[in-house]
Every structure is written in C-alpha cells, then in structure tokens.
N, C-alpha and C positions, 0 to 999 in steps of 0.2 A: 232658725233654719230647719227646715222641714227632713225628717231623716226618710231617707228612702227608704226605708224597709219599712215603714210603719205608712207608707202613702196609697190612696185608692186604691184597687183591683182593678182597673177599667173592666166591664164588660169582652171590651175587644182585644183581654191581653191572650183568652184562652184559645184565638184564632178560630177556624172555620169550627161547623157543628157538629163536628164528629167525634167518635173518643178519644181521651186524651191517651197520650202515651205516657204513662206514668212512670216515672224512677222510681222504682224501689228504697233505693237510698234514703229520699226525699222523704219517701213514706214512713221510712223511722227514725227520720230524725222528727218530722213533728208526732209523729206517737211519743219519742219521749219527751220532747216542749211540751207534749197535752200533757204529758203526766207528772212533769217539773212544776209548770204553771210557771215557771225560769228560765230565759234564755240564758241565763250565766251556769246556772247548776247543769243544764240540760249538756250544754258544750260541754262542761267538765267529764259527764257522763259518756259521752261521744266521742272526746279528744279530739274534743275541734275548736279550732276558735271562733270568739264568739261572733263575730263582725260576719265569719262565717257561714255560720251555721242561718241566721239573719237573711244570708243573702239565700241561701240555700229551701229556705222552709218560703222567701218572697218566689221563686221560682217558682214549685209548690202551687201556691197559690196561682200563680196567672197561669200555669197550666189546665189547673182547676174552674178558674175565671171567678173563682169567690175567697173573700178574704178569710181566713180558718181561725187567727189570734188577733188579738187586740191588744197592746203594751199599757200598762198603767204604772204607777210611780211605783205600788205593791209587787209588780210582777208582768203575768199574763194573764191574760184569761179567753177561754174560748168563744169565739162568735157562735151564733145557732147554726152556721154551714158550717164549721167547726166539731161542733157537739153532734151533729148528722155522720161526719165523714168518718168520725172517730174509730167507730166501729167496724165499719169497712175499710179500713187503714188497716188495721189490727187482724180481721179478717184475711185482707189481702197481702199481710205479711206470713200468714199462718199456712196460709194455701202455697206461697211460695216457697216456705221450708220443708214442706211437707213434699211438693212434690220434687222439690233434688235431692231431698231424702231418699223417696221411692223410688227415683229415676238410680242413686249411687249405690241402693241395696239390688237393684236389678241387674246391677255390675259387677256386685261384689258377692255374691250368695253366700257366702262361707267367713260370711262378716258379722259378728253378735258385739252391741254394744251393752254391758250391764250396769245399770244405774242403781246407785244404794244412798240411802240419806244418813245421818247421823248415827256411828257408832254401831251403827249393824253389820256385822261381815259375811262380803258372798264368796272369797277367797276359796273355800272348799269345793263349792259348787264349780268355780272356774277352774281353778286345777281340773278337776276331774271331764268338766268337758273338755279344756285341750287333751287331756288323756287321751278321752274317746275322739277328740277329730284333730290330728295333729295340724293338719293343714289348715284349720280354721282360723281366725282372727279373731282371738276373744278379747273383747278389752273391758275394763272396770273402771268405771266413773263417777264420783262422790256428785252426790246435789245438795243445794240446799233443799232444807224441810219445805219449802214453799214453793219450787219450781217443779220437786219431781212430777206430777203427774203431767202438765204443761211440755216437759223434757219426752215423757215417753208420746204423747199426742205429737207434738212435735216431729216425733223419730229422732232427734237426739241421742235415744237409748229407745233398745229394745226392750227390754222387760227389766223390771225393777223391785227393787225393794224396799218396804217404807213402812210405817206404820199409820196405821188407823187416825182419826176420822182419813178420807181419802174419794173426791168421786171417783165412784165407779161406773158411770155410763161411758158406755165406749171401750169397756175396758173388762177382761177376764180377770179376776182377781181370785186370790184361793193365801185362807187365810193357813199362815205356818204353825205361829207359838203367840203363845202369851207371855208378859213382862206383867207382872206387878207394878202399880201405879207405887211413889214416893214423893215425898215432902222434900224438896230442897230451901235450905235456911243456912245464913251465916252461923259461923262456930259460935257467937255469943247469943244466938235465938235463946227467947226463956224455954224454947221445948228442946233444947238438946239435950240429950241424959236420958230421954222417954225413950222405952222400947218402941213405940208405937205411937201414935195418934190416928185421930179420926177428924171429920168433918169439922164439929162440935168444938175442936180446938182452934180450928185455924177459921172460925165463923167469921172473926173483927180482919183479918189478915188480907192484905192488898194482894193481889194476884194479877200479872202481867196481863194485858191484851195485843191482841193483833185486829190490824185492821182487813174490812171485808172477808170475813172468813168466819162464819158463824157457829160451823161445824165444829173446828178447831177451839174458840171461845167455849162454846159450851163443853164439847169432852175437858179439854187441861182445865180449863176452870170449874169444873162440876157446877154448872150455870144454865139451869134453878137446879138450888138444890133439891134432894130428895122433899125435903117439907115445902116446896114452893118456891122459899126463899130467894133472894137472888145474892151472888159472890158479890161482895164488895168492889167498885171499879178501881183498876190498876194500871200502872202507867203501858201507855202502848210501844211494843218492841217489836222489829222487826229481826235481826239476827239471833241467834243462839248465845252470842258473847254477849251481844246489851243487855240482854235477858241477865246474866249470872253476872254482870257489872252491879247490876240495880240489886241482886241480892246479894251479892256482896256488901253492897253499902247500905244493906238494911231498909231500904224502901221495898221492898214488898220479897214475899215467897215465891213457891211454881212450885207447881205439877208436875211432873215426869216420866219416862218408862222408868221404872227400877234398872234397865241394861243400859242406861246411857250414861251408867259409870262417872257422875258430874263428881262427885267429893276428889276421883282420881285427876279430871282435870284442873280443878283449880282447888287449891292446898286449904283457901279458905271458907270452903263450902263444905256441907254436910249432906247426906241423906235421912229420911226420919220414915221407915214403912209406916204408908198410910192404908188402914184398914177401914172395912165397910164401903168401897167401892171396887165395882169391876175392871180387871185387868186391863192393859193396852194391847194390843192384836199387831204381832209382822206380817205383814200381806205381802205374796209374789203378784207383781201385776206386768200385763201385757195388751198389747194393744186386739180388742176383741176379735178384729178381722184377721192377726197375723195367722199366717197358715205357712211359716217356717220351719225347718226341719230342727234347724238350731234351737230356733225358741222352744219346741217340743221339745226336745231334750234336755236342756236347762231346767224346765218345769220340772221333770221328774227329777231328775239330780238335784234340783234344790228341794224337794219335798221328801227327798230322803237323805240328805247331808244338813241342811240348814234348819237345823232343831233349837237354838237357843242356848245347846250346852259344845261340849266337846265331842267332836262325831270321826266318824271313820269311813272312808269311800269303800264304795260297795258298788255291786254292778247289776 
C-alpha cells in the first residue's frame, strides 16, 4: 500500500500561479527533517508525532507544488527542489525572528537581554546597570558555545559575551581579557604531575572536533600546527559534556580557556598549563547596527567591571 505522505506532488496541488502562503510552522519543521535526514529523530526534536509531522512537511510540499524529501530504508534525503529551498527556509525563518524581535524591542525600550556562554560571568556588569536604570528589564541568558552569535543575529540577546574564534561581520566586538589556553586530561594521563607542557607533548594525542566550524577546529585544536604539521583527528562532539565524557574515558584530550574551571566541574579531570601558545580572548559583542541607549551603557560598564578577575562597580 502506497503511504500517502511519500505519493507524487501533483503539479496542481500548489493551486493558481501565485505565491504561496507559507506556514512558518511548516517551514521548520522541514528545516529540521533537512537537518535530521530523520523523520523519527526529527519529531522527537519537535514533539510531535511522527505520522504528524509527515503529514505536516506533505502540506509543505503541495503548497510548494514540488516535492522537498524522499524516504529511503536509511532515512531521508533531500530532493534538488529540496536542496534549493533549504536555504530560503532558514532564511525565511531568520527574517521572521528578527523582525518580532525588532517589532517587541520597539515596545519595550528599557528591555536589555545579555547573553553569556560557558562559565564567564556578566553578573557585575548587570547589577550595576539595574543600579544605573532601575526601571529597566535586564535579563541574563546562558548559551551554548555554538549558538551565541546565531542568538545575538537573531535578537535573542542583545550583546553578549563569549570567547574567540567568533564571526564578527555584523557585529561590533571589543575584546575584554585574556584566559590562558590549558591541557585538559583524565587524572591517570601520563602528563599529570607536569607543571607544564607544550605542543611537542601532546603531538600523538587525539583532540575533539566539531563539525562545520573551521575557525573553532583550528584555534582549540592548534591545527596546523606552528611547524605545518597537522593535529591528530579526534572524535567529533558537539556539547561541552560529550567533550569531557570522551576525556574522561581516555579517548582523547582538549584545549581550553584556562577560566573555564573544567577540573572544578568534574572531580575526574585535570588541568595541565599549556605553554607556547597564544591566549584565548572574552569579546563583548553586539549587534553592529544597534544604536540602544542600554546596549551603550552595558558596553562601558562591562569594559570597566568585566576584567577576568574580582572587580568593584564604579561609575
């Protein structure tokens, strides 16, 4: 029996020749199908059921009047009208957050959202702006290390905090402090008990990757190294915890800021100062066109509270 959600596109399902009126909805639910290559995973992702979501991305389609997936025993996979729309999916989900973003900050003027990634704190900096505007709305926001700048594009968050590599088009950036880079290794690594290491030791040593993100591979990874060389390849992670699972259990090392405090989160990690390479950089970033009064004042208040060590508000 033939399943309906996997049957033609007729030509005539997308009706007369005019634009379509597209659901939003629709539109990302198959942004995450494309990204699943899974209607099972994808639903999970969604909270939807699957028979659902099936019927939901078929809609999609004949609004469309072209068919976008194809089901295989493996999975999914994208048709070329498909692979076309993808990016205007994604597009046209970007232009819709953005503008009831801009439309809710036009409403709210005295609204500052601050976004911060792993284990940096802008707590001082927030204090002291509610000080200086009591009536304001400050809120603080944790991201993952891969969404912030996505978050502040977005409007998600107003200006943020985050560390290096980081694009910067689009975006005013103004770097804070530096963190010394360090060696995280399980408590039985053969280098723990070294004050130090360098490169030269951890040459044979597997080191985490991430995928699409080349910027990121090459700084955490020192990849080429200074002689050419290239890092050893290591398994690919995307969280912060799969990352220190996999050192934990001894399949490979990382790179790190030195402030990100890993030995304090899990009992069974180490730090090891890695010397002969340059520091990691806290950048305050913001969106380059904002011309807020808030986000102006934040900037200064974190450029003179947000140092890296223990500070004191000042005016």
């Amino acid at each position: 029996m033939t399943d309906p959600a996997s049957a033609p596109v007729p030509a005539s399902a997308a009706g007369p020749a005019s634009a379509p009126d597209l659901d939003l909805r629709l539109v990302r639910y198959f942004t995450v199908v494309a990204e699943q290559l899974h209607f099972g995973r994808a639903a999970e992702i969604l909270r939807v059921a699957q028979p659902s979501l099936s019927r939901q991305i078929r809609r999609l389609e004949q609004e469309l009047g072209a068919r976008l997936l194809d089901r295989t025993p493996q999975g999914s996979r994208l048709t070329e009208a498909g692979e076309v729309f993808l990016p205007h999916a994604r597009a046209l989900l970007r232009t819709a957050t953005r503008a009831a973003a801009q439309t809710r900050a036009a409403a709210e003027p005295s609204r500052l959202v601050v976004g911060y990634t792993s284990n940096l704190i802008v707590t001082p900096a927030v204090r002291e702006l509610r000080r200086r505007h009591p009536d304001a709305d400050v809120r603080a926001v944790h991201l993952a290390w891969d969404e912030s700048r996505t978050a502040l594009l977005d409007h998600r968050v107003d200006v943020l905090l985050a560390r290096l590599p980081l694009g910067t088009d689009e975006l005013e950036v103004t770097v804070l402090y530096e963190e010394p880079r360090v060696l995280v290794v399980p408590l039985d690594h053969r280098l723990v008990g070294k004050e130090s290491v360098t490169l030269d030791d951890i040459a044979d040593e597997s080191l985490p990757r991430v995928r699409e993100d080349a910027a990121w591979n090459s700084f955490w990874r020192i990849d080429p190294r200074p002689d050419g060389s290239r890092a050893p390849e290591g398994p690919l992670v995307r969280a912060l915890e799969d990352k220190f699972e996999l050192i934990a259990a001894g399949q490979a090392v990382a790179i790190v800021p030195g402030g990100l405090g890993t030995d304090r989160l899990r009992p069974d990690l180490t730090t090891i100062p890695l010397h002969g390479v340059e520091p990691s950089h806290v950048v305050l970033a913001n969106r380059a066109d904002d011309r807020s009064r808030l986000v102006a004042t934040f900037r200064k208040v974190a450029r003179a509270l947000l140092t890296g060590g223990s500070s004191t508000t000042r005016d």
